[in-house]
C-alpha positions in Angstrom: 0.0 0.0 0.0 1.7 3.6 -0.7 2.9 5.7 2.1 0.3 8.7 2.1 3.2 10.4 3.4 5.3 10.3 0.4 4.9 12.0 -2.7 3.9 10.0 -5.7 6.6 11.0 -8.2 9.0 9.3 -5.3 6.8 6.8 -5.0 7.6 6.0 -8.6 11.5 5.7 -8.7 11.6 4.2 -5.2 12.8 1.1 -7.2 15.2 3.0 -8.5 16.6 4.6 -5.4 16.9 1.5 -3.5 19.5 0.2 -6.4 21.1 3.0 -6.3 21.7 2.7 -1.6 22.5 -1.1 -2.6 25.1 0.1 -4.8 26.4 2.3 -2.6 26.1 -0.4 -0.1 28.1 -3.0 -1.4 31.0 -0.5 -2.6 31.8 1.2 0.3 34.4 3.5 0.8 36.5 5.3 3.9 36.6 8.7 4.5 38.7 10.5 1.8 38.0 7.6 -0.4 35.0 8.1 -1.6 36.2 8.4 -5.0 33.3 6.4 -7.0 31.0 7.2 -4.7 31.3 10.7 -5.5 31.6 10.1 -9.3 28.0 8.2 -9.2 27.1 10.8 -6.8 28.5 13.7 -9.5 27.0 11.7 -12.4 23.8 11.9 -11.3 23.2 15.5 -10.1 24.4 16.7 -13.3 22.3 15.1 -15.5 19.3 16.3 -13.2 20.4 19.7 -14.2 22.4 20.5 -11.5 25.8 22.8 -11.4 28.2 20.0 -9.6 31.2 21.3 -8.2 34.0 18.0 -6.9 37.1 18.3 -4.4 36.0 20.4 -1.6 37.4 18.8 0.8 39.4 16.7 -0.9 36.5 13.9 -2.3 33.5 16.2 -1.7 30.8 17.0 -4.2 28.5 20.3 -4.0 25.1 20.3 -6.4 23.6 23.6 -7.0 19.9 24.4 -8.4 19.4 27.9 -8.7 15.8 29.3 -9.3 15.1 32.6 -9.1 16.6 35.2 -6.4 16.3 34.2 -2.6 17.4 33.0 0.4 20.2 29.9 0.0 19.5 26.7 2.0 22.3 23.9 2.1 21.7 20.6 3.1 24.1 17.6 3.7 24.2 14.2 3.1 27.7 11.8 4.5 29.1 9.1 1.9 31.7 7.5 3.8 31.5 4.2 5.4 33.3 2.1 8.2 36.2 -0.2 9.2 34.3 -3.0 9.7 34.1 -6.5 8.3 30.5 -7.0 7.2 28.7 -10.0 8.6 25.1 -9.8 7.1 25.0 -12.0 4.4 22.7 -10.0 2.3 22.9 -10.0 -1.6 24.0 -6.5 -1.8 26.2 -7.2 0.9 30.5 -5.0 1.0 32.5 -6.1 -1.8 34.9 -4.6 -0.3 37.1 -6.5 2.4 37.3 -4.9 6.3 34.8 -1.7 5.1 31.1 -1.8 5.2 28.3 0.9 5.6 27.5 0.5 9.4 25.9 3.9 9.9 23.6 4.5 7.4 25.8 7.3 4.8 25.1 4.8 1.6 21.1 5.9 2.9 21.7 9.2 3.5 23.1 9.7 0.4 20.4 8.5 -1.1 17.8 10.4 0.1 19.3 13.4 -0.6 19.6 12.1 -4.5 16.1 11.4 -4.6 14.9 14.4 -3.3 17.4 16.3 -5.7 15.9 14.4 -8.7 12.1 15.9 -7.3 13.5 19.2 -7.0 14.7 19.1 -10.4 11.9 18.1 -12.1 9.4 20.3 -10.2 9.9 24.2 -10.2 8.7 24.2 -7.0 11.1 26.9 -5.0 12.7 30.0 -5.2 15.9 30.9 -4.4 19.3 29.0 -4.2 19.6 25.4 -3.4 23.0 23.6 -2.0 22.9 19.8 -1.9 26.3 18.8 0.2 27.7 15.8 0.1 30.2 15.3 2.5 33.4 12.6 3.1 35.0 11.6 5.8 32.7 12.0 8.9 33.7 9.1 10.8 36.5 10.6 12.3 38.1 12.0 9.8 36.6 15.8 10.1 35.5 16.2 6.6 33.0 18.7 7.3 35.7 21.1 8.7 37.7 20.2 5.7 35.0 21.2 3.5 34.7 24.6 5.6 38.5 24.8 5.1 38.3 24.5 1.7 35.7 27.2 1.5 32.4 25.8 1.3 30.1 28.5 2.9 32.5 31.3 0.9 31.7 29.7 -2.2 28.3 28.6 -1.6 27.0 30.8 1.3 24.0 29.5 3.2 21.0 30.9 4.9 20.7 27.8 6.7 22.1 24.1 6.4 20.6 21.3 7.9 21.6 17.2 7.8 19.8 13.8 8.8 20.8 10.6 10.3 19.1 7.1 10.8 18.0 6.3 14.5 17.7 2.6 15.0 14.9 1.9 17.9 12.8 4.8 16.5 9.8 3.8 13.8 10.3 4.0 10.6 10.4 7.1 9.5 9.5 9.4 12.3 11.8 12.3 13.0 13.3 13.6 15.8 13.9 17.1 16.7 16.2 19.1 19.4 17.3 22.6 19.9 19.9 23.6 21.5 23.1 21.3 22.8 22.2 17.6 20.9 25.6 15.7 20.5 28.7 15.4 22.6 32.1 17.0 21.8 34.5 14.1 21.9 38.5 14.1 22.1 41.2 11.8 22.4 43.8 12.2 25.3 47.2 9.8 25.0 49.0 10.1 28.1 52.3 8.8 28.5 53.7 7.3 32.0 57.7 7.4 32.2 59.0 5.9 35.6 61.5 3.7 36.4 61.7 0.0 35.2 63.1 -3.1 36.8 62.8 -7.0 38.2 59.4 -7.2 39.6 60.9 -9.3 42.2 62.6 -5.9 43.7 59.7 -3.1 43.2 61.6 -0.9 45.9 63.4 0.1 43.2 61.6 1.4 40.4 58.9 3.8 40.0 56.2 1.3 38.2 54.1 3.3 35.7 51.3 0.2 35.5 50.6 1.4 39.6 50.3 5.2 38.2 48.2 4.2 35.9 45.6 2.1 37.8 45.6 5.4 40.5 44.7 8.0 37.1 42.0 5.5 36.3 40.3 5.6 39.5 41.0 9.2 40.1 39.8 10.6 36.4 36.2 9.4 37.6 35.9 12.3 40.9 36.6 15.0 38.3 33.0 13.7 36.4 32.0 13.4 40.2 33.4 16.1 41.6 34.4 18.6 39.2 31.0 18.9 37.1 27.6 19.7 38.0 25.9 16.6 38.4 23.1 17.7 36.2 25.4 18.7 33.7 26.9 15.6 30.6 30.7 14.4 31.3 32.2 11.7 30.1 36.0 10.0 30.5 37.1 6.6 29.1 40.0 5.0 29.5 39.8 2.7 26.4 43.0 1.2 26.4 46.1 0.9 28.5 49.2 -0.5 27.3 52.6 -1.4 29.5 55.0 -4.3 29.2 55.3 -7.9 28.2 56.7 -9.8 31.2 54.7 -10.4 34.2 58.2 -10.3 36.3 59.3 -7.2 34.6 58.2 -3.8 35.5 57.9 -1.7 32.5 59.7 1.9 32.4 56.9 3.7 30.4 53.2 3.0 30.1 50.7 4.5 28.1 47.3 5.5 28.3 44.3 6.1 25.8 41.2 8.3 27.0 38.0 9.5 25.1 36.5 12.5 26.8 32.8 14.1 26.1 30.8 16.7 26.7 27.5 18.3 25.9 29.1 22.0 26.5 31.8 23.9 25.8 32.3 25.6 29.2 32.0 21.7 30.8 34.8 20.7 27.8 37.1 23.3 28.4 36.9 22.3 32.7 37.7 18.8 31.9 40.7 19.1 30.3 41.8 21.3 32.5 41.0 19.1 35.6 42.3 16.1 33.4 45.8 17.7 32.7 45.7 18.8 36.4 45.1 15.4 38.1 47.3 13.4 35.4 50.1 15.5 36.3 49.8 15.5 39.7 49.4 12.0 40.2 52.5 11.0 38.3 54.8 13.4 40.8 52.7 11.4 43.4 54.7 8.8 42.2 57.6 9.9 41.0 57.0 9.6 37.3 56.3 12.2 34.9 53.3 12.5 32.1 53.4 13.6 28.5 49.8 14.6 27.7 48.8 14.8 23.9 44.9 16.4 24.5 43.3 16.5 20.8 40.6 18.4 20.2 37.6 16.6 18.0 34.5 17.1 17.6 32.9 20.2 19.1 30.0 20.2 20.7 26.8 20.3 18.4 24.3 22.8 18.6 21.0 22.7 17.2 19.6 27.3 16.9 16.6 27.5 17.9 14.5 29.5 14.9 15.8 26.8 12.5 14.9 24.0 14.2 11.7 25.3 15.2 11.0 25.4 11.6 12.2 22.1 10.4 10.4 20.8 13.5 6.9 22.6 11.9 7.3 21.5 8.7 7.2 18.1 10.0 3.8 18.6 12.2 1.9 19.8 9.2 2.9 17.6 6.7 3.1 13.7 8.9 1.6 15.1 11.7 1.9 15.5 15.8 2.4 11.6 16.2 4.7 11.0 13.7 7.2 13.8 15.1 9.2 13.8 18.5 9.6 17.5 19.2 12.5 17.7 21.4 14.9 14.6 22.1 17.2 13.6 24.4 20.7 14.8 23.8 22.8 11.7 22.2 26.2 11.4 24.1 27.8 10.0 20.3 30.0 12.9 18.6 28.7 14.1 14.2 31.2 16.4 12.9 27.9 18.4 11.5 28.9 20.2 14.7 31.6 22.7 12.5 28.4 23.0 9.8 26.3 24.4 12.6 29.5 27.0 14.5 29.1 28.4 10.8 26.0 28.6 9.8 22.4 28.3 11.5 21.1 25.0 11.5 19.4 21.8 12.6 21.0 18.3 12.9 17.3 16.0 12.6 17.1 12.3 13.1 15.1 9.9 11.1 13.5 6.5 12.3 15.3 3.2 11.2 12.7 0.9 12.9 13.2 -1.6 15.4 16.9 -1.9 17.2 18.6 -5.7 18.0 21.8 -5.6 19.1 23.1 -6.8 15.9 21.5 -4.4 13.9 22.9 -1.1 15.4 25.0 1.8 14.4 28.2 1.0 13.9 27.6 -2.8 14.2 28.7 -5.8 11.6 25.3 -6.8 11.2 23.4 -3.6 10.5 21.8 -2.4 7.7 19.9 0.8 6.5 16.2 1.0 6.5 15.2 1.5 2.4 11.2 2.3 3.7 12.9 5.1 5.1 14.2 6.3 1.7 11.1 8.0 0.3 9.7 9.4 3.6 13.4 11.1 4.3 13.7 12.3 0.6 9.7 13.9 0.6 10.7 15.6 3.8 13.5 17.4 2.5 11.4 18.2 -0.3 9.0 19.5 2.0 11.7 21.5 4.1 13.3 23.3 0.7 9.7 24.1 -0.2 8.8 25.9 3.3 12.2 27.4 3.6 12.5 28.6 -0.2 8.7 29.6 -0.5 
């Protein structure tokens, strides 16, 4: 039975977008490497009559469908994929060996594409369009690399605004959030130097596996201590590495953290406290601590008028029930966080349908939703139309 949420003429080529997600699918490609990706990508927008500009940011396409004068709305789609052996066994399943779409980019992409090909085809706006496709968001920053390379100078924006798939949330209904929504995340590698030695005479060494299991414990009181408890902080030690030998201590040791945040202020205090304690616990000891803090992803921020408008559009055309007006901040990091410190924006989530734990983001065994194609692609039809009126 047709969606009666979806408009007919994507109704039509849903056939035809689903190939084109499968495709995608089963070629995946890492960040910066999105090279046939972005050619199909390319191909496609300009025969729809779109002005395709490639390489900003390295392997990034930008579409543009002028109509008219106006206001200029971008919106993004990601492309890249994972490092992750796929385990689904599907027909369209990666070709390609240790990378697979586990996030939902090969659908992403391909709602924007089928929206583009509506917007093409029907005069339906007026002003400037920006379709975005962006590489390398899984870690690799390719949204900053875009605004590096001059993406809002060359093809200045009123507004952008980007989608991702939620697993656990029906298919199709969208999510909505202003203000903070996504976590800042960076990576802290501190380095231990003591004094190594025979285990079997500790007295004299300075073991940097003991200053190591003392940061551990101690990192958790600045979350605890440090930060308001009703405020979002986050520190993980994801890995520890020190020696080989059980009857050897080591001289060096070295630790991995992941630190997150859901405001800037709250960022900025725990690496502060975390340089702080790290140092001061290695004197404790007698060792010393070389701290490498790496900034990632900022904080991302939803403004207010702009998501107050995407969130409308989405009332009147599926209605109240379909639409969750204000979600719960999601601890995970989207680099759509530099978009938005540039422009004014909205980050809006999308319903994958029901959530097992092998069919989750970032999982060997997940796979996009294609129902959610057409409903995604309508709305951003819907969105240009209201935004461009």
């Amino acid at each position: 039975m047709p969606n009666p949420l979806v408009l007919p003429e994507i109704a039509a080529v849903k056939h035809e977008m689903v190939a084109i997600r499968r495709h995608i699918h089963a070629h995946p490609e890492l960040g910066f490497n999105e090279f046939a990706t972005s050619d199909l990508v390319a191909k496609l927008l300009a025969e729809w009559g779109y002005r395709v500009t490639r390489h900003i940011g390295q392997t990034g396409v930008v579409a543009t469908l002028q109509r008219g004068s106006g206001k200029s709305l971008g919106l993004r789609a990601d492309m890249d994929a994972l490092p992750i052996e796929e385990i689904t066994g599907l027909p369209y399943a990666s070709t390609h060996s240790g990378v697979m779409h586990a996030c939902g980019h090969d659908g992403h992409t391909t709602m924007l594409l089928a929206a583009a090909r509506y917007l093409a085809q029907h005069p339906s706006f007026t002003g400037t369009l920006h379709l975005i496709f962006q590489p390398a968001e899984e870690g690799g920053g390719g949204a900053r690399v875009m605004i590096e390379d001059g993406l809002f100078e060359r093809f200045p924006c009123d507004a952008v605004f980007g989608m991702h798939n939620v697993p656990g949330l029906p298919v199709g209904q969208l999510g909505f959030a202003s203000g903070p929504f996504m976590c800042s995340a960076d990576t802290v590698t501190i380095t231990l130097h003591g004094q190594g030695g025979h285990g079997a005479v500790p007295q004299h060494t300075v073991d940097p596996v003991v200053v190591c299991a003392a940061i551990v414990m101690s990192l958790q009181t600045i979350v605890s201590r440090n930060i308001d408890p009703q405020e979002t902080a986050i520190v993980t030690v994801g890995a520890i590495n020190a020696g080989k030998a059980a009857n050897v201590i080591p001289a060096s040791a070295q630790m991995t953290l992941s630190v997150r945040a859901l405001d800037a202020g709250v960022r900025q205090r725990l690496e502060s406290r975390i340089t702080a304690l790290v140092t001061a616990q290695a004197a404790s000891f007698g060792a010393t601590a070389d701290i490498d803090y790496r900034h990632g992803y900022p904080v991302l921020v939803n403004h207010v008028a702009e998501t107050e408008l995407a969130r409308s559009v989405a009332e009147e055309w599926a209605g109240e029930s379909r639409v969750i007006r204000q979600m719960r901040p999601i601890t995970a990091s989207e680099d759509f966080a530099f978009m938005l410190e540039k422009c004014p924006g909205s980050y809006i989530s999308i319903g994958n349908g029901e959530s097992t734990p092998g069919n989750a983001l970032h999982n060997a065994g997940y796979d996009f939703n294609d129902e959610c194609l057409p409903i995604g692609a309508t709305y951003w039809v819907k969105l240009v139309e209201r935004f461009l009126a």
